[in-house]
C-alpha positions as CSV (number, residue, x, y, z in Angstrom):
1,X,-3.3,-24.2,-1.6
2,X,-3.4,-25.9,-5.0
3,X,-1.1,-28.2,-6.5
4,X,0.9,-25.5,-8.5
5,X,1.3,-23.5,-5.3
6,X,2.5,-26.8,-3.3
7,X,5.0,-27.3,-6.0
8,X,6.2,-23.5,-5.6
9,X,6.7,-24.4,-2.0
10,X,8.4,-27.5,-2.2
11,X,11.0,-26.1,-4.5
12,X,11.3,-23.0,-2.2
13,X,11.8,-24.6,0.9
14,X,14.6,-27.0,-0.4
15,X,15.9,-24.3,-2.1
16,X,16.1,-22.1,1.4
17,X,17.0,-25.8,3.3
18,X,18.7,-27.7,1.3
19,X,17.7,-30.7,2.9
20,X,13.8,-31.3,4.1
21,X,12.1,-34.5,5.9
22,X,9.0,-35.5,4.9
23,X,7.1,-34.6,7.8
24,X,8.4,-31.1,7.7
25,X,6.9,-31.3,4.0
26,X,3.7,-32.7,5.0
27,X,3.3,-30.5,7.6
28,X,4.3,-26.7,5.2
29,X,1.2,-28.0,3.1
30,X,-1.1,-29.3,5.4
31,X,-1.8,-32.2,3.2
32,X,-2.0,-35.9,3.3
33,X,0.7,-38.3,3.2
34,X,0.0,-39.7,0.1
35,X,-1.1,-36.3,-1.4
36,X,2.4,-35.7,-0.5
37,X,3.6,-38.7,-2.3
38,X,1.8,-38.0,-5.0
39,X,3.0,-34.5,-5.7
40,X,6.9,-35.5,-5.5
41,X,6.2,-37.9,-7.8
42,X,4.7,-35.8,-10.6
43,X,7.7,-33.1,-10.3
44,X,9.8,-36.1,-11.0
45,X,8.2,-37.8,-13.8
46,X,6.3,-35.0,-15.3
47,X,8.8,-32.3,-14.9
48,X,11.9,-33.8,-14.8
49,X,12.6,-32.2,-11.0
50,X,16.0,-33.5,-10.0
51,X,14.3,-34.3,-6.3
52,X,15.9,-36.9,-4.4
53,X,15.7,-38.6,-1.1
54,X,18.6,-38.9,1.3
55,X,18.5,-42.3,3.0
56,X,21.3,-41.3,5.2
57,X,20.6,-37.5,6.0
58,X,17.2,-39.1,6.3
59,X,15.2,-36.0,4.2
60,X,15.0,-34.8,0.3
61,X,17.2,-32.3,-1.3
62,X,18.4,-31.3,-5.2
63,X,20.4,-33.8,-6.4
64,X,24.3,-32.5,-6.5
65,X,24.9,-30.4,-9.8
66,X,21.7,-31.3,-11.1
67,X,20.4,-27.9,-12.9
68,X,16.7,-27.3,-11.1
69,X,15.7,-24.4,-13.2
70,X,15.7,-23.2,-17.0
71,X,14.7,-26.3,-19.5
72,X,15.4,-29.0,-17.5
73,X,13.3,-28.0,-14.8
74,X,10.6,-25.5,-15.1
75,X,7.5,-25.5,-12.8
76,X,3.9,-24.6,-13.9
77,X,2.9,-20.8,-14.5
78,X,1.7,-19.7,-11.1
79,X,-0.9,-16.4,-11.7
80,X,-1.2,-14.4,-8.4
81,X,-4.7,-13.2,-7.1
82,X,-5.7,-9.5,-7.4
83,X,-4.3,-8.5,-3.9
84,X,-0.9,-10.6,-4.5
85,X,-0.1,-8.9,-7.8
86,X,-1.1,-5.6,-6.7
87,X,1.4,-5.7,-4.3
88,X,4.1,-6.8,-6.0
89,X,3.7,-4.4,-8.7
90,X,3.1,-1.1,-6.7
91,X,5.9,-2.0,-4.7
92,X,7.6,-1.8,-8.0
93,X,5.8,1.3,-8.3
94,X,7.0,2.8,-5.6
95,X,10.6,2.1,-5.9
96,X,10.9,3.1,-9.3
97,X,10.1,6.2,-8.9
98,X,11.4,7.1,-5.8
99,X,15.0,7.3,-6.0
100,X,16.1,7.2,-9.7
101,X,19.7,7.0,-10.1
102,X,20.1,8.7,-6.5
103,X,21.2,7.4,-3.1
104,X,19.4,4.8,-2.6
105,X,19.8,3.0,-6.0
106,X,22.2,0.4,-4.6
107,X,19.8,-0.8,-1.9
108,X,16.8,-0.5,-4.2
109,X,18.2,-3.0,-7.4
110,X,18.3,-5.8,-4.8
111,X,15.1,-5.7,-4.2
112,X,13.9,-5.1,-7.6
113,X,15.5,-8.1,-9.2
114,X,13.8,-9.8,-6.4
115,X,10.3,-8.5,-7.6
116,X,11.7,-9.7,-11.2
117,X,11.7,-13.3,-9.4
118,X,8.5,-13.4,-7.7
119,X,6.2,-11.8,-11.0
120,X,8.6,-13.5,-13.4
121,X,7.1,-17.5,-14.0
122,X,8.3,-20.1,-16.5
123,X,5.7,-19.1,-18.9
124,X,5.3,-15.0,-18.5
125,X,8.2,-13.0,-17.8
126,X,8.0,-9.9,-15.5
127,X,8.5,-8.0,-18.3
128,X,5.4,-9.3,-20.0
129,X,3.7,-9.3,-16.5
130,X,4.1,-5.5,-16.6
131,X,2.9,-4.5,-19.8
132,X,-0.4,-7.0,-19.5
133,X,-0.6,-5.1,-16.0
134,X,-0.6,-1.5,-15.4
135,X,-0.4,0.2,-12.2
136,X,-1.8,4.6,-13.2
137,X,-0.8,6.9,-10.3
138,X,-2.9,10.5,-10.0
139,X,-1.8,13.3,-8.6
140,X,1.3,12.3,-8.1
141,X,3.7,15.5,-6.6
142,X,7.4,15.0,-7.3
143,X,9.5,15.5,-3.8
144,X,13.0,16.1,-2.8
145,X,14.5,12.9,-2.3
146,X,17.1,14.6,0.3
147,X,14.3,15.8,2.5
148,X,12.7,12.2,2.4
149,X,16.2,10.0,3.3
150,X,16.5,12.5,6.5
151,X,12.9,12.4,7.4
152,X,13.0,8.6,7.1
153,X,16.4,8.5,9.2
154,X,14.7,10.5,12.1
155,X,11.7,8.9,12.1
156,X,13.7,5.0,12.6
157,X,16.3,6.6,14.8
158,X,13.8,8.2,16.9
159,X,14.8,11.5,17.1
160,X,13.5,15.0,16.7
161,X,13.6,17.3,13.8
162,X,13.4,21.0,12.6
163,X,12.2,21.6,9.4
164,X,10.8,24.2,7.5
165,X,7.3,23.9,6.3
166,X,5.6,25.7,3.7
167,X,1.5,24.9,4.5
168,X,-0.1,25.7,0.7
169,X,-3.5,26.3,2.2
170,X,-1.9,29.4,3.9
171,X,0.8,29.9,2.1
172,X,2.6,30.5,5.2
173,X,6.4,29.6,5.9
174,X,6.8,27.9,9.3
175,X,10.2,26.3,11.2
176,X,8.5,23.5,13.3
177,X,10.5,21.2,15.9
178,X,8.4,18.2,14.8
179,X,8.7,14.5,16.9
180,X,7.9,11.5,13.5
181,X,5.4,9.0,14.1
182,X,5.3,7.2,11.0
183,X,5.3,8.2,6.9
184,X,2.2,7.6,5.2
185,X,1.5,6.8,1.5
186,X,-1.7,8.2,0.4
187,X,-2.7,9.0,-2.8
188,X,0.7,8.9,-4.9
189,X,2.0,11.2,-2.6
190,X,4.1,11.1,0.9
191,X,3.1,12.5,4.2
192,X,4.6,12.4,7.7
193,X,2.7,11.7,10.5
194,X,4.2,13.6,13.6
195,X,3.7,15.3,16.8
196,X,4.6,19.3,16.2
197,X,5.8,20.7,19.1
198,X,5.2,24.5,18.0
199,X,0.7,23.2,17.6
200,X,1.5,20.8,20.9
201,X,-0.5,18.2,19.0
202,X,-0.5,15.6,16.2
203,X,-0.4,17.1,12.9
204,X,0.5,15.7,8.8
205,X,3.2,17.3,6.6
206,X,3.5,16.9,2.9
207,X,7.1,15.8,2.4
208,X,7.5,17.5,-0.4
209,X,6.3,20.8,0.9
210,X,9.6,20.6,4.0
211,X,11.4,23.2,2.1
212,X,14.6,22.2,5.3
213,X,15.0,19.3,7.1
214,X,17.3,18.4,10.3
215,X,18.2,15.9,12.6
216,X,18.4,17.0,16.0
217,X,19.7,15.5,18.6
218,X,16.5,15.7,21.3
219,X,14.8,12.2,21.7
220,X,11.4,12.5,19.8
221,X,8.3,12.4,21.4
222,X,6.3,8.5,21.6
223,X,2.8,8.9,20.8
224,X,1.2,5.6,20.5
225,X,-0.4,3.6,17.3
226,X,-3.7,3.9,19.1
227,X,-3.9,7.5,20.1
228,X,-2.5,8.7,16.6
229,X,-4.6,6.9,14.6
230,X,-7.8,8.6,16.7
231,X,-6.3,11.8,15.9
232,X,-5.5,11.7,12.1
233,X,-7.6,8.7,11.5
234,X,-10.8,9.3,12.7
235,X,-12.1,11.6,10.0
236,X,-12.2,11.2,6.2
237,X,-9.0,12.0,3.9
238,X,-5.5,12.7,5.2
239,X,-6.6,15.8,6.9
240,X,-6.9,15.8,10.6
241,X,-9.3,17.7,13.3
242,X,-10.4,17.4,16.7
243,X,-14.6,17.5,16.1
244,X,-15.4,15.0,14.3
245,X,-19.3,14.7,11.9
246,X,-20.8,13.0,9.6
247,X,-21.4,13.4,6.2
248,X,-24.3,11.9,5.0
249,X,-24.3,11.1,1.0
250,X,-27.3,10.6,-1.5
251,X,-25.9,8.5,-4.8
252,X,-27.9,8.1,-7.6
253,X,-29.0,4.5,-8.7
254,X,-26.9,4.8,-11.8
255,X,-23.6,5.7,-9.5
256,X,-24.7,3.9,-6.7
257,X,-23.8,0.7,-8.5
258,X,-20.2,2.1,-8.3
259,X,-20.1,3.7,-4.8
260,X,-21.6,0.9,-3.3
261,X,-18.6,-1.4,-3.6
262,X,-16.2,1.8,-2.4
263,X,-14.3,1.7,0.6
264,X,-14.4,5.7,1.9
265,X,-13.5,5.3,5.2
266,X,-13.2,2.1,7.5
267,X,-16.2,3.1,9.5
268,X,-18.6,3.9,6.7
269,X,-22.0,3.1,7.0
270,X,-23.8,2.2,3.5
271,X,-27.3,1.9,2.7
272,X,-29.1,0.7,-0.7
273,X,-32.2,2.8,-0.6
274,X,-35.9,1.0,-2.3
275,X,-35.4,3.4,-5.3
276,X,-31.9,1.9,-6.1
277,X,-30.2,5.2,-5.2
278,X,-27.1,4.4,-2.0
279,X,-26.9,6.7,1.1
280,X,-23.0,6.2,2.2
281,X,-22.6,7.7,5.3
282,X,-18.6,8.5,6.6
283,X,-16.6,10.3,9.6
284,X,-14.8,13.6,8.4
285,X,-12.9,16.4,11.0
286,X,-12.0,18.6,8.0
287,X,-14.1,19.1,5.0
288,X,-11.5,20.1,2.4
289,X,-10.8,16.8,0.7
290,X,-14.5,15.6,1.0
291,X,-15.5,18.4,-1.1
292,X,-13.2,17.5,-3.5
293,X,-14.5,14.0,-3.8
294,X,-17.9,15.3,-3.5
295,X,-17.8,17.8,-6.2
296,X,-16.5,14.9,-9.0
297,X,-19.7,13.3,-8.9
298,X,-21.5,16.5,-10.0
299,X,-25.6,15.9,-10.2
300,X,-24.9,12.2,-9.1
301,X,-24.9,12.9,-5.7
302,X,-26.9,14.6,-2.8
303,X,-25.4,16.3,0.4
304,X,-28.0,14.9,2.6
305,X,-26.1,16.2,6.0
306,X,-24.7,18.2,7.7
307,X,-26.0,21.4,6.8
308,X,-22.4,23.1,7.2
309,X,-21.4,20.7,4.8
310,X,-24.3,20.7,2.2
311,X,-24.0,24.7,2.3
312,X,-20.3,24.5,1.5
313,X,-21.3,22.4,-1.6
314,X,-23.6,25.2,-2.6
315,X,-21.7,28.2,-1.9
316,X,-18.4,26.5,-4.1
317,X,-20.9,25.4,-6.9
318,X,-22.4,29.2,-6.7
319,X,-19.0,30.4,-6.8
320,X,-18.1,28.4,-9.9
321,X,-20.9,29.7,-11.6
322,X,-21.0,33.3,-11.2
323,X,-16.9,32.7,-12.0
324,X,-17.9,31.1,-15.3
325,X,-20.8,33.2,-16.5
């Protein structure tokens, strides 16, 4: 870590410790005695850190009703790295717009303000953070926020539920005695991962398409990290199958420049080609979200293989057509 972030952690462990030894400082930052040394000294002289040592309780701590933040103490602007700040601010995100004014409001502001903290630095305040840095959602579906809480209490108390399902593809009304997995955040939108036990497999539900939600009191059914994440993991998109292909996809050099620094899938296979144009290879068990990522990149891309799948291209792109002409 750097110097600013050593001085972020020296304030935040005295801050959690109140007192701390120099060899438990020494060894948080994995530095040098008299890098150590150093650094204590420059937050006293250089930014007037009330940071004392304490012959008799034999470590450092703030110096009793010594202020250690606003203009008597301020430490350096600390910028986060794209992962860290991402992070922060979809988890800001998220809570904002899941539960506005509702139930879980009391336990959200907590956290919030703690966001406020961690983005918030002596020289740019969250709220300047925030408008430098935008997080755009897509296809974002708004859910029922009473379906969600129950769901999410089944799911951590282990137990069973009955809910009613409306499946869109279908359009087909179903009551399903489901056991939850786990909840899933894909794409803006919520799914539960869960093993129906009308199917007698592992199966994903939209949250906001559970029309009725229950708690029952049955135990739910344990399916483990492993085996779930062969099931509804293995192929592309949040759609799950049993037979698993793959899709093999032609990008022209012009997209390929874009496409080639994707992540698809976790077991993709990419390939820059001698003419510049990138052959991206991924796992898929159902087809219907790949042909919706497909289809964006109109001319710029091949179906190379399968043939089931490079037909289905043509027959929607046929079907288009003649629905256009």
């Amino acid at each position: 870590m750097d110097r600013t972030e050593r001085f972020y952690k020296i304030d935040q462990l005295i801050g959690e410790r109140k007192l701390v030894t120099f060899a438990e400082l020494k060894d948080a930052l994995e530095v040098s005695p008299a890098t150590l040394k150093r650094d204590i000294q420059y937050l006293r002289d250089r930014l007037n850190c009330p940071l004392i040592w304490d012959r008799e309780a034999g470590g450092y701590r703030y110096e009793s009703g010594a202020a250690h933040t606003g203009s008597q103490f301020e430490l350096p602007g600390l910028w986060f790295n794209a992962s860290e700040i991402h992070a922060l601010l979809t988890m800001q995100h998220l809570m904002a717009n899941l539960d506005k004014g509702g139930l879980l409001s009391p336990h959200i502001q907590p956290l919030m303000a703690r966001l406020n903290v961690l983005l918030g630095t002596a020289d740019n305040t969250a709220e300047e953070v925030r408008k430098r840095v935008r997080i755009i959602g897509a296809a974002a579906r708004r859910m029922q926020l009473s379906h969600f809480e129950t769901v999410g209490s089944a799911l951590l108390r282990r137990k069973r539920l009955m809910i009613t399902y409306h499946a869109r593809g279908t359009d087909e009304v179903t009551e399903r005695e489901v056991s939850p997995q786990r909840l899933v955040f894909y794409r803006e939108n919520w799914y539960l991962d869960a093993w129906c036990h009308l199917r007698k497999g592992l199966r994903n539900f939209s949250i906001d398409a559970i029309q009725k939600a229950d708690v029952l009191v049955k135990s739910a059914r344990d399916v483990s990290e492993k085996t779930t994440d062969e099931v509804l993991g293995a192929g592309y998109g949040i759609f799950a199958g049993s037979k698993v292909q793959w899709a093999k996809l032609c990008f022209t050099p012009e997209r390929a420049r874009w496409v080639a620094h994707e992540q698809w899938h976790p077991r993709q296979k990419g390939t820059l080609e001698g003419d510049g144009s990138y052959l991206l290879e991924i796992p898929y068990a159902d087809d219907r979200e790949l042909m919706m990522d497909i289809l964006k990149y109109g001319p710029d891309v091949e179906v190379v293989g399968p043939l089931s799948l490079r037909k289905r291209v043509q027959d929607l792109l046929l079907q288009a057509t003649q629905r256009y002409a």
